[in-house]
C-alpha positions as CSV (number, residue, x, y, z in Angstrom):
1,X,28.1,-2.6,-10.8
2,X,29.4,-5.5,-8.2
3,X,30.7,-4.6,-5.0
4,X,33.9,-6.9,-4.5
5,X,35.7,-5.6,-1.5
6,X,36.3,-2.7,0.9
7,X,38.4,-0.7,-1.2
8,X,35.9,-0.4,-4.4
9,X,35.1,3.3,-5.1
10,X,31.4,3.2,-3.2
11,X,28.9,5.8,-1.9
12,X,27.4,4.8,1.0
13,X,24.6,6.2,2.7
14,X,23.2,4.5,6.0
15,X,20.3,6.0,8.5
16,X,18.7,5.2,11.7
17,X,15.2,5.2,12.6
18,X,13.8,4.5,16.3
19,X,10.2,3.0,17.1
20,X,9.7,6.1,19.1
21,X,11.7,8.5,16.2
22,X,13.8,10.0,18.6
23,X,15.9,9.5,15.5
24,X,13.8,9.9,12.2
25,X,16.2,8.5,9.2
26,X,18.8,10.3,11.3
27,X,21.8,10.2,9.0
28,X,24.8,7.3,10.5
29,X,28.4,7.3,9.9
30,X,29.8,4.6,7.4
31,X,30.8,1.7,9.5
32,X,34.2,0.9,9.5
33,X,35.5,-2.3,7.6
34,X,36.7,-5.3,10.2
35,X,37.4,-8.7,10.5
36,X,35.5,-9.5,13.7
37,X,31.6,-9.5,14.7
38,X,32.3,-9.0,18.8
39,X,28.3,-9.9,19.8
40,X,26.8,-8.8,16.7
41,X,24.5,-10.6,14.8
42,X,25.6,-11.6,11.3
43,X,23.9,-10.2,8.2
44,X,24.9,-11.9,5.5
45,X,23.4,-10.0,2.0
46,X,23.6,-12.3,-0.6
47,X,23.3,-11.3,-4.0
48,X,23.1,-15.0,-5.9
49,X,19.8,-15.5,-3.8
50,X,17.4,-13.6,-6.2
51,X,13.7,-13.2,-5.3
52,X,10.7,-11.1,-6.4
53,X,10.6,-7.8,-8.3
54,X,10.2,-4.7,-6.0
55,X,7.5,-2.3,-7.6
56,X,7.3,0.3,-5.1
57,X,5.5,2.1,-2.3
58,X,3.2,3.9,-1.1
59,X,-0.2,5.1,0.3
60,X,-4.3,5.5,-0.2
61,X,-5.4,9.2,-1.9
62,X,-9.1,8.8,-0.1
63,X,-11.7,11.4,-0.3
64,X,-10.6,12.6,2.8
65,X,-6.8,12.6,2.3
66,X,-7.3,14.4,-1.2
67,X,-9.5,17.0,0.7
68,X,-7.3,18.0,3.1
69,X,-4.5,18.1,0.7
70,X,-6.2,20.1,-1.4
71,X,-8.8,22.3,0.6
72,X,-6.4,22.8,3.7
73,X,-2.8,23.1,2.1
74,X,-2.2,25.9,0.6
75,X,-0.4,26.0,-2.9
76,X,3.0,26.2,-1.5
77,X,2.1,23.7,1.1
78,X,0.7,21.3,-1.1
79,X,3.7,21.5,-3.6
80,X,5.8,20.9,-1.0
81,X,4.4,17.9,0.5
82,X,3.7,16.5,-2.8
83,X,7.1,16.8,-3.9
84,X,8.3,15.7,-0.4
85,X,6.5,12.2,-1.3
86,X,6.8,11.3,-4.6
87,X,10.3,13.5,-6.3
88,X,12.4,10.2,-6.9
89,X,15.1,12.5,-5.8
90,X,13.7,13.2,-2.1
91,X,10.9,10.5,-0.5
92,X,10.0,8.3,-3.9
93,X,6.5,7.2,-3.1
94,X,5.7,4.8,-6.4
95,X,2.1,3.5,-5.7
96,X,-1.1,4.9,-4.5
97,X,-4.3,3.2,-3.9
98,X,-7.3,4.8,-4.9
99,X,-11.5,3.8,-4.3
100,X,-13.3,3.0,-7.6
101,X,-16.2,5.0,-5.6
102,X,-16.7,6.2,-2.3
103,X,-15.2,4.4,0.9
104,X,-15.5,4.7,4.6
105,X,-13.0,7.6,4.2
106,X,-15.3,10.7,3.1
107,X,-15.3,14.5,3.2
108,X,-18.4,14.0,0.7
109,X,-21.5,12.0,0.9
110,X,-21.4,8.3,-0.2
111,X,-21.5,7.8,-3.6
112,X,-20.5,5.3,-6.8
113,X,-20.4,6.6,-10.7
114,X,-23.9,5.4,-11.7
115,X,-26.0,6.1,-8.9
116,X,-30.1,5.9,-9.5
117,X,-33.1,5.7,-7.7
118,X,-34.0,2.8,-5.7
119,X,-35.9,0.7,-8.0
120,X,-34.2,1.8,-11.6
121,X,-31.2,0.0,-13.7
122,X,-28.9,1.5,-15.8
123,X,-27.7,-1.5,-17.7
124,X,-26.4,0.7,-20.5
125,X,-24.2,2.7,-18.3
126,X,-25.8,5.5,-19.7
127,X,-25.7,8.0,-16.3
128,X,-21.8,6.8,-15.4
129,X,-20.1,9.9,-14.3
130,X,-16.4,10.3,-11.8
131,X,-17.8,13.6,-11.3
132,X,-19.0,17.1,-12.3
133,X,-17.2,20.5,-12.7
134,X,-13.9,21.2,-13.5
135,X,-11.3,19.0,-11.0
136,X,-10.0,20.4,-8.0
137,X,-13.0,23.6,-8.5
138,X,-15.4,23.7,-5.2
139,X,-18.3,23.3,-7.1
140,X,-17.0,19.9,-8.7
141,X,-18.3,16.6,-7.5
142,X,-17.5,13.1,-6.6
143,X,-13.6,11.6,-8.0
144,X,-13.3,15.3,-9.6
145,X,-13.3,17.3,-6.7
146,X,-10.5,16.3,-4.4
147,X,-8.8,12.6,-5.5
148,X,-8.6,13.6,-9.8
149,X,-6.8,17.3,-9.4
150,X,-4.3,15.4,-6.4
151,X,-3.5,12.5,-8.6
152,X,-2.4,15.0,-11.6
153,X,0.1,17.0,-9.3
154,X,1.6,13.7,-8.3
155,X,1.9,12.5,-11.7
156,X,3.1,16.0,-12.4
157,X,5.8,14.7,-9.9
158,X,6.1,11.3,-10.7
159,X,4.6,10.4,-14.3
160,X,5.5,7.1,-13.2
161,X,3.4,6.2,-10.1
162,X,1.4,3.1,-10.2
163,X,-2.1,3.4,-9.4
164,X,-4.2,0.7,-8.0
165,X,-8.4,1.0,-8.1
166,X,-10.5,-0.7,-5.6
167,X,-14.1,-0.5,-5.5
168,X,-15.9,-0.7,-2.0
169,X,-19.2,-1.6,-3.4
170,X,-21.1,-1.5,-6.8
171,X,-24.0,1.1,-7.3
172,X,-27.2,-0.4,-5.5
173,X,-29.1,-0.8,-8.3
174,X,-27.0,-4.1,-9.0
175,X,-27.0,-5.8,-5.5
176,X,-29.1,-8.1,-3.6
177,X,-29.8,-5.8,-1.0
178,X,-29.9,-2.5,-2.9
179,X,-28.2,-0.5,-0.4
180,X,-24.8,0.8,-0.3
181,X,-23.7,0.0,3.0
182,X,-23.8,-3.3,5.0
183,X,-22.8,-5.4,2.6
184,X,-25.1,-7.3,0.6
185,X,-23.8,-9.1,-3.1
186,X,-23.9,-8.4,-6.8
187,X,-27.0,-10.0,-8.6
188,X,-25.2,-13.1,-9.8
189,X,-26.6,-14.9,-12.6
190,X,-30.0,-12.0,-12.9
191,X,-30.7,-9.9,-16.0
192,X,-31.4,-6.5,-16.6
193,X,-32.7,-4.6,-19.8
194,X,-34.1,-6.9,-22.3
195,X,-33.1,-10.3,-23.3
196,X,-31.8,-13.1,-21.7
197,X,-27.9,-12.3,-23.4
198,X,-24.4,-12.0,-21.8
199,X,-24.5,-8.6,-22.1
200,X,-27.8,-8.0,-19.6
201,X,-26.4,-10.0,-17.0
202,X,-25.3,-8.0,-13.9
203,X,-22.1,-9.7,-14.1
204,X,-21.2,-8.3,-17.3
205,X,-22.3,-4.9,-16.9
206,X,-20.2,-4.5,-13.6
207,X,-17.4,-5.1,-15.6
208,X,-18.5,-2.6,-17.6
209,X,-18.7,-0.8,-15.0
210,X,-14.5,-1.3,-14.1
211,X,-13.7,-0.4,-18.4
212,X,-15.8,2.7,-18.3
213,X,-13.8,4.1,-14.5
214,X,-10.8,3.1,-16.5
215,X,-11.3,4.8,-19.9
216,X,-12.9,8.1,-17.8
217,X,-9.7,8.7,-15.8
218,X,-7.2,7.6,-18.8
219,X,-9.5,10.9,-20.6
220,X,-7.8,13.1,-17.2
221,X,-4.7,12.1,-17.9
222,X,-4.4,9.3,-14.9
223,X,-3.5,5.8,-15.7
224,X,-5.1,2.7,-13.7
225,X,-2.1,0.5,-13.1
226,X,-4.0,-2.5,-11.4
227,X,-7.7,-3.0,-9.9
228,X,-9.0,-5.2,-7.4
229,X,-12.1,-6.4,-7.6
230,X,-13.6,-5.9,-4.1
231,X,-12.3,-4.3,-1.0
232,X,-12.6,-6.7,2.3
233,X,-15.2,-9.1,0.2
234,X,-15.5,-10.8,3.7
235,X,-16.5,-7.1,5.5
236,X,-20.2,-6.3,5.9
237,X,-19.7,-2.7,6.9
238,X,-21.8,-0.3,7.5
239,X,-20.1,1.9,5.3
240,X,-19.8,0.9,1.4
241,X,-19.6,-2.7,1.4
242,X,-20.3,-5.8,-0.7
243,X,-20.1,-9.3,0.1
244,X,-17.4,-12.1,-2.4
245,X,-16.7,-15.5,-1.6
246,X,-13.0,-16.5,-3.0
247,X,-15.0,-18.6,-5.3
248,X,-17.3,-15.8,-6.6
249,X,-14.0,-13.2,-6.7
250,X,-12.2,-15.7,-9.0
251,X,-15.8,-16.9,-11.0
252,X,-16.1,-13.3,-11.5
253,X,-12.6,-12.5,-12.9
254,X,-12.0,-15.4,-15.0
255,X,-15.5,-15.0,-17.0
256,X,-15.9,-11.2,-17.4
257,X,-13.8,-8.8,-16.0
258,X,-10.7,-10.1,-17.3
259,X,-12.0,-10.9,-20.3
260,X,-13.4,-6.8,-20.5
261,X,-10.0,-5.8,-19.4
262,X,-8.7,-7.4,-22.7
263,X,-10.8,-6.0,-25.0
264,X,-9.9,-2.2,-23.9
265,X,-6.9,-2.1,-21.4
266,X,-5.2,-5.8,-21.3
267,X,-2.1,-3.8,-19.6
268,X,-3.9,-2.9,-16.7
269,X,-3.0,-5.9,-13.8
270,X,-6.1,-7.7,-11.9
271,X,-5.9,-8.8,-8.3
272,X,-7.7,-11.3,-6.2
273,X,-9.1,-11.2,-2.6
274,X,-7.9,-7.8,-1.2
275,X,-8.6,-8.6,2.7
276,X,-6.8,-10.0,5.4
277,X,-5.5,-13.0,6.1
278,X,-8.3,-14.7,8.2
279,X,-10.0,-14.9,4.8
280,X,-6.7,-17.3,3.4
281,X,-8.0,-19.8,6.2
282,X,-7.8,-22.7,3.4
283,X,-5.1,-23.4,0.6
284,X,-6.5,-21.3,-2.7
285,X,-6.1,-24.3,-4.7
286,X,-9.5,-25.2,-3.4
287,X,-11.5,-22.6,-4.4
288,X,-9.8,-21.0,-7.2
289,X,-8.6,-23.1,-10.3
290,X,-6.1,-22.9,-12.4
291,X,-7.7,-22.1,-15.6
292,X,-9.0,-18.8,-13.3
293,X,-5.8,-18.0,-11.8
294,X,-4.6,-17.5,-15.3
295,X,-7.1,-14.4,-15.6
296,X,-5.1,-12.5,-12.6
297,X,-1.8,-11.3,-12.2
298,X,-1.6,-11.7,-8.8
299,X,-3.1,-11.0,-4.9
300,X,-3.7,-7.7,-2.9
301,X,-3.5,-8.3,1.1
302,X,-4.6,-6.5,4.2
303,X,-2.3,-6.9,7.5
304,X,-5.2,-5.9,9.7
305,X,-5.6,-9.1,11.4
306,X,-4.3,-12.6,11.3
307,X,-3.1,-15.4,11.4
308,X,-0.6,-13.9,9.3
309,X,1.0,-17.6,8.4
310,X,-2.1,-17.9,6.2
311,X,-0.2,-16.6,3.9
312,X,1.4,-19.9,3.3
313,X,-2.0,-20.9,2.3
314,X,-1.6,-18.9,-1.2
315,X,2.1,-17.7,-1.6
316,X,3.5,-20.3,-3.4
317,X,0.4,-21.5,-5.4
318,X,0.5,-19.9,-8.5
319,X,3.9,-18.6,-9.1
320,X,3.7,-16.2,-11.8
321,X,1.2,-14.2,-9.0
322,X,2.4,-11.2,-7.8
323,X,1.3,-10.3,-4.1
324,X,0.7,-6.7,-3.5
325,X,-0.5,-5.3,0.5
326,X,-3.0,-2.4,-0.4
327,X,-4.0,-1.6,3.2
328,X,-3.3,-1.2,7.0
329,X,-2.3,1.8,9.5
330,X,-1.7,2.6,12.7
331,X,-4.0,4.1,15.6
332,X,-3.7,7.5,16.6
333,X,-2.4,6.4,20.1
334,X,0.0,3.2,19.0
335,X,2.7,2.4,21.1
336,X,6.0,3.2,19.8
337,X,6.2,-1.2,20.1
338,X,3.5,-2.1,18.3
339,X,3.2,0.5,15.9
340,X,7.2,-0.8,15.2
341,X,6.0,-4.3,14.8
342,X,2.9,-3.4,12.2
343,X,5.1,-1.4,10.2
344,X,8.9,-2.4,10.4
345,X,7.9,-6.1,11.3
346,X,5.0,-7.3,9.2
347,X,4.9,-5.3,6.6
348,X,8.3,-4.0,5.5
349,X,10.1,-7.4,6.7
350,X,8.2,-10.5,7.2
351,X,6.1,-9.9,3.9
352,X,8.6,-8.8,1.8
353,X,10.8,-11.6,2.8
354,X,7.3,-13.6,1.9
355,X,7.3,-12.4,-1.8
356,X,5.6,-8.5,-1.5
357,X,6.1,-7.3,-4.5
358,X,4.4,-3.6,-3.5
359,X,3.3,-1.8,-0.1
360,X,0.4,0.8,0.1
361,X,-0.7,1.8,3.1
362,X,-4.3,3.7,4.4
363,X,-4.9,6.9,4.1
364,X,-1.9,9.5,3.1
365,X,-2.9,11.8,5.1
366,X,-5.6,12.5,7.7
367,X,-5.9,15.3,9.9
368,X,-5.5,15.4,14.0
369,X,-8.6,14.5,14.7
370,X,-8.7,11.2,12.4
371,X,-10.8,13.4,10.7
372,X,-12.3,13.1,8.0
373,X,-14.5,10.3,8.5
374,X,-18.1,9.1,6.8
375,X,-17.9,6.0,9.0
376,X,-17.3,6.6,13.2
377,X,-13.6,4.8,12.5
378,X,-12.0,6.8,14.9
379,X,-8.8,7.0,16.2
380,X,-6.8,6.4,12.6
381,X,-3.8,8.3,11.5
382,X,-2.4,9.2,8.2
383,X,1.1,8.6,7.0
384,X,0.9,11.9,7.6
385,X,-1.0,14.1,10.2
386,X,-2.1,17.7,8.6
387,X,-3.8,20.1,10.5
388,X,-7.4,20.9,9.7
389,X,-6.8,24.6,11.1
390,X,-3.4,25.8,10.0
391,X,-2.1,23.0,7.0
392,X,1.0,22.0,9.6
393,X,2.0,18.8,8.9
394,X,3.7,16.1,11.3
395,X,5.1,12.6,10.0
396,X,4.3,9.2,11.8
397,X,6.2,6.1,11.7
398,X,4.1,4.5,8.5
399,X,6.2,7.6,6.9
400,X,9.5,6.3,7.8
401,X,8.5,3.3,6.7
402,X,7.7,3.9,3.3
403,X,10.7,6.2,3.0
404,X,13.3,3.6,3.7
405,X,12.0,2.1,0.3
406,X,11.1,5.1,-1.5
407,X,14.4,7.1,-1.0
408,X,16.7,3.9,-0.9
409,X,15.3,0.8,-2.7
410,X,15.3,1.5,-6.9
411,X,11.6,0.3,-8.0
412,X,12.6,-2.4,-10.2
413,X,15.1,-4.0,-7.9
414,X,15.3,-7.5,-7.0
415,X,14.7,-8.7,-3.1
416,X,17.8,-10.4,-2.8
417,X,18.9,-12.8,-0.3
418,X,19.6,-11.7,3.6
419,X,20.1,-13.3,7.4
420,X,17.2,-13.2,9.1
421,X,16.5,-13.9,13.1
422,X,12.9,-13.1,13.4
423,X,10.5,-15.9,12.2
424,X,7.5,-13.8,12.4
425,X,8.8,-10.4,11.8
426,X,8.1,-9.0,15.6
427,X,9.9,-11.7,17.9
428,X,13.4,-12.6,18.4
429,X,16.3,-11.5,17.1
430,X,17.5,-8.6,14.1
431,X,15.3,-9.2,10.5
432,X,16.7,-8.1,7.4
433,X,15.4,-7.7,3.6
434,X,17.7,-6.6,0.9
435,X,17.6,-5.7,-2.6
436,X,20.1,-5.7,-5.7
437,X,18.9,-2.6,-8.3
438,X,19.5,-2.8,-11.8
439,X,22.5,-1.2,-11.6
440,X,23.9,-3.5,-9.4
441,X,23.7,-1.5,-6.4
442,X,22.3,-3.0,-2.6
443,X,19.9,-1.2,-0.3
444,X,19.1,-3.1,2.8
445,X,16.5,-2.9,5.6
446,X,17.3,-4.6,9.2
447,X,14.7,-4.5,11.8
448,X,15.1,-5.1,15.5
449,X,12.1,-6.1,17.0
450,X,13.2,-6.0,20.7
451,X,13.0,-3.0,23.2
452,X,16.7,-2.3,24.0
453,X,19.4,-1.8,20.9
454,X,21.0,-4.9,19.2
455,X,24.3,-4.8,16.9
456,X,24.3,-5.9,13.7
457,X,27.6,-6.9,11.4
458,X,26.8,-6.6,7.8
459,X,28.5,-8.4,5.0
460,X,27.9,-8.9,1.3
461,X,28.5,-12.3,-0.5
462,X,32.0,-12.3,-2.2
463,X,33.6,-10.1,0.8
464,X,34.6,-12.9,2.7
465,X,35.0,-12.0,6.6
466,X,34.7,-8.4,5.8
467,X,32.5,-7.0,8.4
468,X,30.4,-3.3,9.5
469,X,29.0,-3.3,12.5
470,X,26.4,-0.9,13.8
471,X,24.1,-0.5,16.3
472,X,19.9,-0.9,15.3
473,X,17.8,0.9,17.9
474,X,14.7,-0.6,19.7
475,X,11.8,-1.2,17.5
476,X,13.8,0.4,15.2
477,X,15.7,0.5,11.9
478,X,19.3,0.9,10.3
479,X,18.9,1.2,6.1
480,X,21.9,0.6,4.0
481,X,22.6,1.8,0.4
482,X,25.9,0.9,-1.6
483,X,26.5,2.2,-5.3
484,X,29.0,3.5,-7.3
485,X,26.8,6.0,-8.9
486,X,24.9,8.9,-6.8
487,X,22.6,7.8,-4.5
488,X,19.7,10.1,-2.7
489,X,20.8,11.4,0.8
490,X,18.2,13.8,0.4
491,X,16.8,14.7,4.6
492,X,13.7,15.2,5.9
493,X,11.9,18.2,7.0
494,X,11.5,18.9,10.5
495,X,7.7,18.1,11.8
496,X,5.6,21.4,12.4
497,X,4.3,21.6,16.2
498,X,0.3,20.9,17.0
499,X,-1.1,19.2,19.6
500,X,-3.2,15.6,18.6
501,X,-6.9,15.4,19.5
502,X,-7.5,11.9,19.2
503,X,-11.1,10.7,19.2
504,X,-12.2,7.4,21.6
505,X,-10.7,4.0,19.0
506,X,-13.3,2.6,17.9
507,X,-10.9,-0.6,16.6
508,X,-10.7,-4.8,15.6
509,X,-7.7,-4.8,14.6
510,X,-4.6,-4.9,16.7
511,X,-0.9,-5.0,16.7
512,X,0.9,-8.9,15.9
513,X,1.4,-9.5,19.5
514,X,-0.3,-6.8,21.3
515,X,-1.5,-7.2,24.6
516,X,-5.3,-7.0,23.7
């Protein structure tokens, strides 16, 4: 398809969301073609400018999301909200993060798959279990009893979700410290079992460890799209934690989890770092090579803290990288401003016009407490708020902004070229970020990252001074979508009504630009 001029034969389907969702996707008339701007900034959506691949969107199935999904919807309710998500035909959700073991985000104890008593190995992987019990059962255990059985209803859904492993430490038995919590580092360069080979070095085992997670959840049905290797190497926590160096991530990679990856799933992607950008504080060149950059397909990113320009310190290194963000969310009590500027601005402008290939944000769901929690991190919310009493369900604005690309960006599109007035994604004037689909369709996002409402006049490349204007709310968004075949205009349910119960925010991280 190319769109030529007013008069082809397009659907159109546009929608307004506010920072403080007074409107939420709220459907908005087809602007009117003209020849004049008036005071409206200019959007020019330029097709010949082709960028990155889109791959989707998304959100974390924790322990404690898949538990209240599971234990606290209903059957209706959680058919519903499943089908809400990830039905290409209503929200399109493509990606979800998953832990490779226990996080911070528990409705069970802490746990990885080969857990033994202080003092013992396991070098043979001989006790590796996900779980006990039949999925989704009560009396199932670990990966089996609330993340496995939610994963197969979505890919009941979707068969085509991607699915992106991330372990938040290795069992104890094979770090420094042997402890789960608090960090510590994998035995580097120590043996276990007998004999001083390759295949009794902790290093090798652990990637063992990543084939045998793999194969275990490939028997249930689920295919692992991608893994990182550590979450937040730089965060000693006191939850499940384990301490990488950039060096060590890409050492690491290169030498033996790539190469296990090949012998038994060379499909599945590898990603480097997976933390925020304080720890892109150098250019990567220095302390990854090139020969180990081969070994990974790309780089997973936080957004919880800056300075977010770090990403200049990577993004154009290694071009045949892809750069996926596998984590942020907002607090409980955001401001409608900041929460705007983490989700709209950052995330779903500034870093896709940096070369995001995929967004996956925290925890799906979490209940209104913040709840639950293994780890004190209070104060979190969900992309979706469930009640831990009655299974009602509200949506926050991390929904909104995963649903302008689910419901209107195809997952194989092309980010295509746009105007842009907003350097950083949360000052100035109107951002944009656009997108040409296979079928030759456009889908466009424009952010306004100011407090009152700003006009915007959109035009695409070959219209000449063809011109629709419309209006973009505070800290809010208009979303475009052009085609000539069908496109989804699919609304959105209304929220249920429960009151929040927000615990004290217990928080480091804060809004780009927040007062702190």
């Amino acid at each position: 398809m190319q769109i030529t001029n007013e008069n082809d034969s397009l659907n159109e389907f546009w929608t307004s969301t506010s920072g403080d969702l007074s409107q939420k996707r709220e459907q908005v008339d087809i602007p009117k073609y003209q020849r004049t701007t008036g005071n409206a900034s200019e959007i020019i959506i330029d097709p010949s400018v082709k960028k990155q691949d889109w791959l989707g969107a998304g959100a974390a199935i924790t322990d404690s999301a898949a538990s209240l999904i599971w234990d606290v919807l209903d059957k209706k309710q959680r058919s519903s909200l499943l089908q809400e998500l990830f039905d290409p035909a209503q929200g399109g959700f493509s990606s979800i993060r998953v832990p490779l073991g226990s996080c911070d985000f528990q409705s069970q104890d802490y746990y990885t798959y080969d857990d033994v008593p202080f003092g013992e190995h396991d070098n043979k992987l001989e006790k590796f279990s996900i779980g006990t019990g039949t999925p989704g059962r009560p009396d199932a255990t670990k990966d089996l009893k609330h993340i496995v059985p939610v994963i197969q209803e979505i890919l009941k859904i979707n068969p085509a979700v991607k699915i992106i492993a991330s372990p938040w430490s290795s069992p104890a038995w094979m770090k420094n410290s042997g402890h789960l919590t608090f960090g510590g580092h994998l035995r580097f360069g120590e043996y276990t079992g007998n004999g001083f080979t390759e295949e009794n070095r902790f290093e090798y085992i652990y990637a063992q460890y990543f084939v045998r997670y793999i194969e275990e959840y490939r028997k249930l049905g689920i295919p692992i799209y991608g893994v990182t290797i550590q979450n937040e190497p730089s965060n000693a926590a006191h939850w499940p934690a384990m301490i990488w160096t950039l060096p060590q991530l890409a050492s690491f990679g290169y030498k033996y989890l790539r190469p296990a990856l090949n012998h038994s799933f060379p499909d599945t992607k590898m990603y480097i770092l997976d933390d925020s950008f304080h720890a892109l504080d150098k250019p990567i060149t220095e302390e990854v090579t090139r020969d180990q950059a081969t070994a990974f397909d790309g780089m997973a990113v936080h957004t919880y803290t800056g300075p977010y320009d770090n990403l200049y310190n990577a993004n154009r290194a290694f071009p045949n990288w892809s750069l996926i963000m596998t984590e942020r969310r907002c607090m409980m009590e955001e401001t409608p401003e900041n929460a705007a500027h983490i989700m709209f601005g950052i995330i779903g402008n500034w870093l896709v016009r940096n070369g995001l290939n995929m967004i996956t944000l925290w925890n799906l769901a979490l209940d209104e407490r913040g709840l639950p929690n293994a780890a004190d991190s209070t104060g979190r919310r969900g992309v979706v708020t469930i009640d831990h009493a009655t299974g009602k369900i509200k949506r926050n604005l991390e929904y909104y902004m995963l649903r302008n690309f689910g419901q209107d960006v195809t997952v194989g599109s092309k980010v295509i070229g746009s105007s842009n007035y907003t350097i950083d994604g949360y000052t100035g004037g109107l951002g944009s970020v656009a997108f040409q689909a296979p079928d030759g369709s456009i889908s466009a996002h424009i952010y306004n990252p100011t407090g009152q409402p700003l006009n915007a006049a959109i035009t695409i490349n070959g219209l000449g001074s063809t011109w629709q204007v419309v209006t973009v709310p505070a800290w809010g968004t208009v979303t475009l979508h052009k085609s000539t075949a069908k496109l989804n205009t699919s609304s959105i349910p209304k929220d249920d009504e429960f009151k929040l119960n927000p615990t004290p925010a217990n928080r480091s991280d804060f809004a780009p630009g927040e007062n702190k």
